[in-house]
C-alpha positions in Angstrom: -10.2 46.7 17.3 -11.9 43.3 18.1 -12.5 42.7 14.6 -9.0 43.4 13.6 -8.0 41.1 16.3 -10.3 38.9 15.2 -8.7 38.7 12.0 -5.7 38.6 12.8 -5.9 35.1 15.0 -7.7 34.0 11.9 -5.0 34.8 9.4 -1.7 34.1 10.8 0.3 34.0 7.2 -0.6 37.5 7.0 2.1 38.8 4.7 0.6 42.8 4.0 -1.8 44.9 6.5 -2.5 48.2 5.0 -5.2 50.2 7.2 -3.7 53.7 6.2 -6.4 56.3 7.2 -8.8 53.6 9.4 -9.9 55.0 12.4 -9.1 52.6 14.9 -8.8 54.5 18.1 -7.2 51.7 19.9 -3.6 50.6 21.4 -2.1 48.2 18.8 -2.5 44.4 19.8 0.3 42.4 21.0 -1.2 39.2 18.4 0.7 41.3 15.9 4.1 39.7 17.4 3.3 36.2 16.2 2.7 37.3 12.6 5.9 35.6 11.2 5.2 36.2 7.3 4.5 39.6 8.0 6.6 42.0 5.3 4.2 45.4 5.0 2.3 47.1 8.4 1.0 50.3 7.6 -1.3 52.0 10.1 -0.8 55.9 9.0 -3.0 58.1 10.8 -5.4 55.3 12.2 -5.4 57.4 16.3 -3.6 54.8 17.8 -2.3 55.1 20.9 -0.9 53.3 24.0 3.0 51.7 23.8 3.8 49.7 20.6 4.5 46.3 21.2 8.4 46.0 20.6 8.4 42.2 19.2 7.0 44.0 15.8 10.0 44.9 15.1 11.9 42.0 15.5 9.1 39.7 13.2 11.7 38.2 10.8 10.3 39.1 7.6 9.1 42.7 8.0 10.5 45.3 5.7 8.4 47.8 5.5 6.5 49.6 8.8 4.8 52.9 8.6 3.1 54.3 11.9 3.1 57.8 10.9 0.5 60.5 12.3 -0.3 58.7 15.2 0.6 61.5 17.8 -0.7 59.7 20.7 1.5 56.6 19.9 4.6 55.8 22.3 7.6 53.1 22.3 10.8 52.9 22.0 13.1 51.4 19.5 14.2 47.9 20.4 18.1 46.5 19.9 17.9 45.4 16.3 19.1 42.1 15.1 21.5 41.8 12.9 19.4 39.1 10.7 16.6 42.7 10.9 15.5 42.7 6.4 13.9 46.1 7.4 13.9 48.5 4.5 11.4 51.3 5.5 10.9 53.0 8.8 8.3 55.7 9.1 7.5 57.1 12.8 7.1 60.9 11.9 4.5 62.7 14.1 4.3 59.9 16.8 5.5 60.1 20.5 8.3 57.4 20.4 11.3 58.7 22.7 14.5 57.9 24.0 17.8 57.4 22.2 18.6 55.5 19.1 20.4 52.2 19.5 23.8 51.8 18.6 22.2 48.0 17.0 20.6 50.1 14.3 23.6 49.8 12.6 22.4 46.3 12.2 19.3 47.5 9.8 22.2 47.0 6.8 19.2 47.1 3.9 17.4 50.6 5.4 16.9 53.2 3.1 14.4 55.5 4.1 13.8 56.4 7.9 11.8 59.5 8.9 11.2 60.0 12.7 10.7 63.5 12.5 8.6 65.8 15.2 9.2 62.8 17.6 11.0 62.9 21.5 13.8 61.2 20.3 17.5 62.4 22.1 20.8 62.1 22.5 23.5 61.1 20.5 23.8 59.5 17.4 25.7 56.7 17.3 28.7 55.9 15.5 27.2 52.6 14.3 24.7 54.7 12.3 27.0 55.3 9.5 26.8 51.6 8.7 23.3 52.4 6.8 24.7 52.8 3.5 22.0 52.3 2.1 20.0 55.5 3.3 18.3 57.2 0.7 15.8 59.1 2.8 17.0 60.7 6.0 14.4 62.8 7.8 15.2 63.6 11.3 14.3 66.8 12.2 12.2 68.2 15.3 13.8 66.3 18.0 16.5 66.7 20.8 19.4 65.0 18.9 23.0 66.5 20.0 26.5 66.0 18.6 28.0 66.4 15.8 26.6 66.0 12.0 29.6 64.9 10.4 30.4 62.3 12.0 27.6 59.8 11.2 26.2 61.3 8.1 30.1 61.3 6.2 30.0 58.1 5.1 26.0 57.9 3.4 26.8 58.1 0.3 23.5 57.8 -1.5 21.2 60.1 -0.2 19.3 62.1 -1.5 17.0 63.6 1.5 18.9 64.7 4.1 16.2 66.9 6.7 17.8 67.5 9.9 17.4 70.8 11.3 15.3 71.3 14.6 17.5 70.0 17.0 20.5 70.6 19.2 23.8 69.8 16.4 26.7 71.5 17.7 28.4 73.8 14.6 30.0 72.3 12.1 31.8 72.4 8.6 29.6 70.8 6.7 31.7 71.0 3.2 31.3 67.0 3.4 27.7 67.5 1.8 29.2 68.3 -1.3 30.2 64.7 -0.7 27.1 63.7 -1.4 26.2 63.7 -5.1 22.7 63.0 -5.7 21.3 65.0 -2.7 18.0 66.9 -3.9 16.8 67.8 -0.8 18.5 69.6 2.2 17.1 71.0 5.7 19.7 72.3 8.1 17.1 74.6 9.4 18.5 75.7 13.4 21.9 74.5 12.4 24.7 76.4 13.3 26.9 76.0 9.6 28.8 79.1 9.9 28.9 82.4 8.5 28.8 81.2 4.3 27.0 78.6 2.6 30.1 76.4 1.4 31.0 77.4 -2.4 31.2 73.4 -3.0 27.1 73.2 -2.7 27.8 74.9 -6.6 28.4 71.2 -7.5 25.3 70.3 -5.9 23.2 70.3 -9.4 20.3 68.2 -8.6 19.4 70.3 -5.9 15.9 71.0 -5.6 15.3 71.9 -2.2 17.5 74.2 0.0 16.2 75.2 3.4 18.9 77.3 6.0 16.6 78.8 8.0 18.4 80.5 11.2 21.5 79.2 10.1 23.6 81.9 11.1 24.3 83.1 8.0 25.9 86.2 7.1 27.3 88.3 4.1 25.4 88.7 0.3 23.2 85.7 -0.9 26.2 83.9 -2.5 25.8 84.0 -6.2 26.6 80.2 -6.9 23.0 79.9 -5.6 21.6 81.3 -8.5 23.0 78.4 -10.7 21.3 75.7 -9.2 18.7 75.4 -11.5 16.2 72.6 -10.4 16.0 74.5 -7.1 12.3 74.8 -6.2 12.2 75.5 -2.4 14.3 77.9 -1.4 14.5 79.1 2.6 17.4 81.3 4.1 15.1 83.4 6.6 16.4 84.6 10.1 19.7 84.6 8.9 22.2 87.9 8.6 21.9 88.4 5.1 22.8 91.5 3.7 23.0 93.3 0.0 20.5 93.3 -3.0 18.7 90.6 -4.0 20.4 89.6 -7.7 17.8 89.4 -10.5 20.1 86.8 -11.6 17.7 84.7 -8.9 15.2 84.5 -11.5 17.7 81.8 -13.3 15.8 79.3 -11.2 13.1 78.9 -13.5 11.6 75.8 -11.5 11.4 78.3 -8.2 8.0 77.6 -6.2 8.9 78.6 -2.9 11.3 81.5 -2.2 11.4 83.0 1.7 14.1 85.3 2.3 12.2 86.5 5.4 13.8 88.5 8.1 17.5 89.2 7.0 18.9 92.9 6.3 18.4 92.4 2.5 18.3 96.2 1.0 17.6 97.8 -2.3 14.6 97.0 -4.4 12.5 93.9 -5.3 13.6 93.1 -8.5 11.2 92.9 -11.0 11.4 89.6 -13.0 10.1 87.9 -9.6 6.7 89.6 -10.5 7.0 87.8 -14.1 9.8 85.7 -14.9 9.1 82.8 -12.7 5.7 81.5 -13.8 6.0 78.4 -11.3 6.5 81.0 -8.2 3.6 80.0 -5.6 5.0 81.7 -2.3 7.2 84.9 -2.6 8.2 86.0 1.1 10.3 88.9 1.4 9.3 89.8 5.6 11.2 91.8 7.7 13.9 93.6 5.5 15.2 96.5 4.6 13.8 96.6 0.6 12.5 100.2 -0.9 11.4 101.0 -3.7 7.3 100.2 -5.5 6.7 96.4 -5.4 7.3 95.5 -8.8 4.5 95.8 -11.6 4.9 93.1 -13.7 2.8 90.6 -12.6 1.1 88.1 -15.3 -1.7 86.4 -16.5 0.2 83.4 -15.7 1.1 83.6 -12.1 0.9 80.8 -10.1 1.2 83.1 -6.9 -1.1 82.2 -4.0 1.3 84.2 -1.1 3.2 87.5 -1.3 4.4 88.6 2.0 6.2 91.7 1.8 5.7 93.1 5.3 8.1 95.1 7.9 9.6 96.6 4.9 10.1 100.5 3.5 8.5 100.0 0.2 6.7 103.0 -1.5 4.7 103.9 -4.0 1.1 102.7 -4.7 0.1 99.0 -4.9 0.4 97.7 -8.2 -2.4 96.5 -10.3 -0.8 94.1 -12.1 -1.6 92.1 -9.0 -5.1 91.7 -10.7 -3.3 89.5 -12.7 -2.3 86.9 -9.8 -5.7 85.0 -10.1 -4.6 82.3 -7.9 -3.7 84.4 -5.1 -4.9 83.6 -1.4 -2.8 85.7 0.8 -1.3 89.3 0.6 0.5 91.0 3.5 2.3 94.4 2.6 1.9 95.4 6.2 4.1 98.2 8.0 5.4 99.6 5.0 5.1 103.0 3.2 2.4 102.5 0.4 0.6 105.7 -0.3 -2.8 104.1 -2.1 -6.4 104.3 -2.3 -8.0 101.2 -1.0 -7.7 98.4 -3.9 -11.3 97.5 -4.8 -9.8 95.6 -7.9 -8.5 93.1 -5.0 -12.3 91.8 -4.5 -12.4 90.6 -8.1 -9.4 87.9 -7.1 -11.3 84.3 -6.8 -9.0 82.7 -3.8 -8.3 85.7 -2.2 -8.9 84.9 1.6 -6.3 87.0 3.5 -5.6 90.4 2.9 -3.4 92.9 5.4 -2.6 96.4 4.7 -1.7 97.7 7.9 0.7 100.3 8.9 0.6 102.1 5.4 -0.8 105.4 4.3 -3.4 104.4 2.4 -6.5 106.8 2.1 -9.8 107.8 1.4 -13.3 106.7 1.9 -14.0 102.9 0.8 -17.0 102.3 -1.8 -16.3 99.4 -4.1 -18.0 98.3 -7.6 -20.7 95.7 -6.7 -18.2 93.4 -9.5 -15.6 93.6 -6.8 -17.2 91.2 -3.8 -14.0 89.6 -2.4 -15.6 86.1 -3.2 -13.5 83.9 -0.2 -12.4 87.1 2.1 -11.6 85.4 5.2 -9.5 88.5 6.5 -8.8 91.7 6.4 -6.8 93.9 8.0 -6.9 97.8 7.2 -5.5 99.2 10.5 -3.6 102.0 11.5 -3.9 103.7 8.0 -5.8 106.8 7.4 -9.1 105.7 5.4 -11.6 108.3 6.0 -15.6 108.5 5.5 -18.2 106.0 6.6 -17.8 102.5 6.5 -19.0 100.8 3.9 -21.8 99.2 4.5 -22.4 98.6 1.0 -18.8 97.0 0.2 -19.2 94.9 3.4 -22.5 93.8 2.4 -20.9 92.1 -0.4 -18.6 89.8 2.1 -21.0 86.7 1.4 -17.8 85.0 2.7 -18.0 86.3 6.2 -21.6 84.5 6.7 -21.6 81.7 9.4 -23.3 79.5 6.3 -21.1 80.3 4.2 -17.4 79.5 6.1 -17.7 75.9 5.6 -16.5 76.9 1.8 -13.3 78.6 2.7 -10.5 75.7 2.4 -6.8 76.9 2.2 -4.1 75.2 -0.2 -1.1 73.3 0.9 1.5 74.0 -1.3 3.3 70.4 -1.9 6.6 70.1 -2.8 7.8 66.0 -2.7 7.2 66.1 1.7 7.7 70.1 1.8 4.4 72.3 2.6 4.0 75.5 3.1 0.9 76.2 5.1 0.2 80.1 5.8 0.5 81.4 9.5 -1.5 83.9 11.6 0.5 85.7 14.5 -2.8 87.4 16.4 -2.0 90.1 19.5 -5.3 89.7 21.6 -7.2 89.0 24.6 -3.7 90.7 26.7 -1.5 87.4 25.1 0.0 86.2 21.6 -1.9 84.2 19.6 -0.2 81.8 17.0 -2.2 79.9 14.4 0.3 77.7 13.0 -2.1 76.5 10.2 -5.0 78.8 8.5 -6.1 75.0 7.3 -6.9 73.8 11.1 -8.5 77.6 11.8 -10.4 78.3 8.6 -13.6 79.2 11.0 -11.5 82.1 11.7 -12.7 85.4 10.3 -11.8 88.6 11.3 -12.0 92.5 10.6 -9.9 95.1 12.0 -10.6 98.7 10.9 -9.1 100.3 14.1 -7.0 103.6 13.8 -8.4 104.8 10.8 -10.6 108.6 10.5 -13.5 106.2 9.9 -16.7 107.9 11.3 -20.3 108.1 11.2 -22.3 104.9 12.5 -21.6 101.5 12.3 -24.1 100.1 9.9 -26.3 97.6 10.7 -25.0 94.9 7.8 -22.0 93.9 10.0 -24.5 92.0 12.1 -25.0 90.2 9.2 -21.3 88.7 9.2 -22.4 86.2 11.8 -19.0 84.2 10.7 -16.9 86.9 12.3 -14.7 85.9 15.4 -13.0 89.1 15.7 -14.0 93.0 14.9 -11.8 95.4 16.0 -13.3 99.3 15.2 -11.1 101.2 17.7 -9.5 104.2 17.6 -11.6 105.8 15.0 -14.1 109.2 15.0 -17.6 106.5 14.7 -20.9 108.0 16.7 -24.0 106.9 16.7 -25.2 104.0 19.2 -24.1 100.7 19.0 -26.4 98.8 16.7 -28.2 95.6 18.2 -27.4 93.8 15.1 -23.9 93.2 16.5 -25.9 90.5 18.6 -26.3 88.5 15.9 -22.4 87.5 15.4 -23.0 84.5 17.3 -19.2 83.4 16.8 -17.3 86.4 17.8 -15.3 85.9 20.5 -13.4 89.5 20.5 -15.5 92.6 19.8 -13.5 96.5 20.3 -15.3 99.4 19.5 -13.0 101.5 22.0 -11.6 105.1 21.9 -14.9 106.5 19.3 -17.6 108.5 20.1 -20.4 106.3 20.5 -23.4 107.2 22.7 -26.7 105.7 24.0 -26.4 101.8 25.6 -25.1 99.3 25.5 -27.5 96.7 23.6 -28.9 94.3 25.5 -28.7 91.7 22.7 -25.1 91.6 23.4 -25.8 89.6 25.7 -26.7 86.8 23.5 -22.6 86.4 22.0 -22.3 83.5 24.6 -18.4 82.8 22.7 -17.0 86.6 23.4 -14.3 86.6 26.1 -12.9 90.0 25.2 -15.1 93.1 25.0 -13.7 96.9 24.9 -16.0 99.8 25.0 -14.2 102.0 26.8 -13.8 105.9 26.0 -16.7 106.4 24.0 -19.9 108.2 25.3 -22.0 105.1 26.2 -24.6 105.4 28.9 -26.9 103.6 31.0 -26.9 100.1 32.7 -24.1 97.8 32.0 -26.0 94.2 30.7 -25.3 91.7 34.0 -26.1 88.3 32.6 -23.8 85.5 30.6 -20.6 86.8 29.4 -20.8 90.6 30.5 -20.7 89.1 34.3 -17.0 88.0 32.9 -15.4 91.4 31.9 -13.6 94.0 33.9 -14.0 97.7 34.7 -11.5 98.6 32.1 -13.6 97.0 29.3 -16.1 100.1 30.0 -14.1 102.5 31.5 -14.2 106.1 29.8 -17.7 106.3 29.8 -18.9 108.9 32.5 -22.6 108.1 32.0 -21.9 104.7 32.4 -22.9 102.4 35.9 -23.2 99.1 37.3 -20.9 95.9 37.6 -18.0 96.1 37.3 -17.6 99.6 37.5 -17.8 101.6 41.2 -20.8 103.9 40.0 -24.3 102.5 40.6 -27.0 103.2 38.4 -29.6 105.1 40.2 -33.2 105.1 39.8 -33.8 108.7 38.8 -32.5 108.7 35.4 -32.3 112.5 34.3 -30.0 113.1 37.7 -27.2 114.9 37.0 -23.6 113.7 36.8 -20.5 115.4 37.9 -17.4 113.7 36.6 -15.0 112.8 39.6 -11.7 115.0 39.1 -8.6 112.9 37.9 -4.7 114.4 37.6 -3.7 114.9 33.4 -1.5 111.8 33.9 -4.4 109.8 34.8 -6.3 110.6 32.5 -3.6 109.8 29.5 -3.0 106.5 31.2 -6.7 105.4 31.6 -7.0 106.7 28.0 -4.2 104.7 26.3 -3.8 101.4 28.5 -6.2 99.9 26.8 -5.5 100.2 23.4 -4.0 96.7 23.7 -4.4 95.0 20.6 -3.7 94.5 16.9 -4.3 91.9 14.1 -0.5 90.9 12.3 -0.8 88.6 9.4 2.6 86.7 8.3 2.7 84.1 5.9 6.0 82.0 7.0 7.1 78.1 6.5 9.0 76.1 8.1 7.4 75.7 11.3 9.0 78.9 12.6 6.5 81.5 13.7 7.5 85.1 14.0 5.3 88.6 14.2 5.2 91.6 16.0 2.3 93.4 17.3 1.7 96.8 19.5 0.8 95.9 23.1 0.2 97.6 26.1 2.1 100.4 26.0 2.5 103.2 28.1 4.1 107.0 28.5 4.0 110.0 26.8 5.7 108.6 23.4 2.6 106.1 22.5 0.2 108.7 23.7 1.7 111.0 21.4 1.2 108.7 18.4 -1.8 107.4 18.9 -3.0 111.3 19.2 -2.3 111.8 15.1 -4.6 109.1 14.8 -7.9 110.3 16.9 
């Protein structure tokens, strides 16, 4: 930052200072108030932080300020003049606060201002319809209250209008149709009323459309299905009822469709496996759909997410799928799919996440060498009924899943104009909820979870070899065998269940060596011998071993004694005891979603207790 001050007391006519992407680290100099010729400052992402010096904004020829991405960043905006030639304002992702001035009114050339994801509040104020000019409105993911209409009527020429994420009373808002060259609309959190106003027909240059928990009711409105340059499409959490039309394959141009969580019924119609060759995210969560997933999937799929989940569909998983070569992430969890498991997945390049959970798919797993699962980064095969050994051969071929190997494993951002959508991990572990809002930001993340399966036989030695993994979850399965010390070797895993099998002999002293796990379960198996004392076992509680009668040491009340081959005599314990010790820990589960719009949502089997979970975790042991 001395330099740049340097330079700046050196070069007072300074009329542009771009230092987009410079890591500065540093508060931003006051010396920047006295550059009068100054028309362009743009210090995006640079990790300032500290109070912006107000007087910026009032140098009399600036028209153009960007001091996005720079979270750490404060200030508060300053009562413009009405002399202010300010055309661009760009705050979004800093910490400026407090309420807009009614002087902004007095910024008569503005046409783009984005101050989303800020601590902005308050009201609006009426002097804010005075920016006729506003092309580019982007306010969302503050605490702004009020009323929309009543500043946005008169802005005419917008065509971005993103301002969803805050506290807007309801409104009609049938005075968007008002505006005629909109493109781009987020009223995501906005109350609007039951319908989507049959004016936003006229809307033609629509290309972005996002209602998410709008309060929305009734059959997606068929008008919808007309507005042909739509490519982002978002009316999840709403009360959406009916079939999905196939006339919604009209919108050719369609990257991004989420219908997520609504009470949408019938079957997935078909054309969106093939008729929409631009479709990159199809997300169809938490409905009511039945019916196979449709087969007619292309060579030329752009497709990189299908999220399916939390429906009723049926039938097998379809092959075609082998066509989506671009595809990253595949959830068709808690469904009804009867299916072996899909070897012909592991032949998909970009593959990363795959979750089949809550499904009755079967059989034992043994997969071509051909189909290797190049840039697995997940998989999720729980509560299924796979049978046989695992595969040590299949996992072998997980190259991905190597500690050397993760640095490899990058995640597209879908782009549309400032729209991403990023995909999501809702985790259940460690006894709390777990939300990655970004795969990108977590991509050292790699996990397995094979529990309540009829898996059995011993765990092979090769899943030492995944020394990426950060979570492996066998439970609930029929495994023997002792626990292999080449678990010691997954130097990154930080939760490790092998609960509710049948393993024997003890526990591996090279354990003791996974210096990141904070959550271990080994209880109900047939372990014996000395619990390991030092590093991270001197962390975990009783019921992380419980179950074990040949067990002793910390933390558990039996001490090991010295004569080995003594006997043991099992303390007595009541039936309902016993089901409760059995069950209480079976306390996790992996749920992969793939959601936008910043809105997490997942649901995952806790700690549950009573005779109902005991009853249906018993058709899985």
């Amino acid at each position: 930052m001395s330099t740049l001050r340097s330079l700046i007391q050196n070069s007072t006519n300074l009329e542009i200072i771009l230092l987009d992407y410079a890591t500065i680290s540093s508060s931003v100099p006051d010396i920047l108030t006295n550059l009068t010729s100054l028309q362009r400052l743009s210090l995006y992402r640079c990790e300032l932080y500290g109070e912006f010096p107000a007087g910026i904004f009032h140098l009399p020829n600036l028209r153009y300020l960007n001091l996005g991405n720079n979270r750490k960043l404060t200030g508060e905006f300053p009562n413009f003049h009405s002399s202010a030639q300010i055309t661009k304002l760009e705050l979004a992702f800093t910490s400026f606060y407090g309420t807009l001035p009614a002087s902004i009114g007095n910024l008569k050339s503005l046409n783009w201002l984005s101050i989303s994801k800020c601590d902005f509040s308050g009201s609006i104020p009426p002097s804010f319809g005075n920016l006729t000019q506003l092309t580019f409105l982007d306010i969302e993911n503050n605490k702004f209250m009020g009323r929309l209409s009543s500043f946005l009527v008169n802005l005419t020429k917008l065509s971005s209008l993103i301002v969803g994420y805050n506290e807007f009373t309801s409104d009609n808002i049938s005075w968007i149709c008002k505006l005629s060259r909109i493109n781009e609309l987020g009223l995501d959190l906005v109350n609007i009323g039951s319908e989507i106003p049959s004016c936003f027909a006229n809307l033609t240059q629509l290309s972005s459309l996002s209602l998410l928990q709008s309060n929305l009711s009734g059959q997606i409105p068929s008008f919808l299905m007309n507005l042909t340059n739509l490519n982002h499409m978002n009316l999840a959490l709403n009360h959406l009822q009916g079939k999905i039309s196939p006339l919604i394959c009209n919108l050719k141009s369609l990257v991004h469709l989420d219908l997520s969580f609504n009470n949408l019924s019938g079957m997935v119609p078909s054309c969106l496996g093939s008729s929409i060759q631009s479709l990159k995210a199809l997300l169809l969560r938490g409905n009511k759909l039945i019916g196979p997933i449709p087969h007619t999937y292309t060579i030329r799929s752009a497709l990189r997410a299908i999220d399916m989940s939390y429906n009723n569909l049926q039938d097998q998983l379809p092959r075609a799928l082998v066509n989506c070569r671009m595809l990253e992430f595949i959830d068709v969890s808690q469904n009804q799919i009867i299916d072996s498991f899909p070897c012909w997945l592991g032949t998909l390049p970009e593959l990363k996440v795959v979750s089949l959970s809550d499904n009755h798919f079967y059989g034992s797993i043994s997969c071509p060498t051909t189909c290797t699962f190049p840039k697995l980064h997940i998989m999720d095969l729980s509560c299924n009924q796979f049978s046989g050994s695992l595969p040590s051969k299949t996992i072998q071929n997980w190259q991905s899943m190597i500690a050397s190997n993760v640095s490899q494993l990058q995640y597209e951002y879908f782009i549309y104009d400032i729209i991403f959508y990023p995909y999501t991990l809702t985790m259940f572990n460690k006894g709390k909820v777990m939300v990655y809002e970004h795969i990108q930001n977590f991509y050292t993340l790699l996990a397995i979870d094979l529990s309540s399966n009829k898996f059995c036989g011993e765990i092979p030695d090769v899943m030492g070899d995944l020394t990426g993994l950060v979570l492996l979850n066998l439970s609930n399965n029929m495994l023997s065998g002792s626990i292999p010390s080449s678990l010691g070797k997954l130097s990154k895993i930080e939760t490790l269940d092998l609960s509710l099998n049948s393993l024997s002999g003890k526990i591996p002293q090279q354990l003791e060596a996974l210096t990141f796990l904070s959550y271990l379960n080994v209880s109900f198996n047939n372990l014996s011998g000395p619990i390991p004392q030092n590093k991270q076992f001197a962390t975990f509680q009783g019921n992380s071993f419980e179950g074990n009668q040949r067990l002793c040491g910390n933390p558990l009340s039996k001490k090991c004694e010295h004569d080995a081959g003594s006997p043991f005599t099992p303390p007595s314990a009541s039936k309902d005891d016993e089901d409760y010790g059995f069950f209480s820990e079976f306390d996790w589960k992996i749920v992969l979603i793939g959601y936008g719009g910043g809105l997490i949502a997942g649901v995952a089997l806790g700690r549950t207790f009573g005779q109902e979970i005991i009853e249906w975790l018993k058709k899985y042991v």
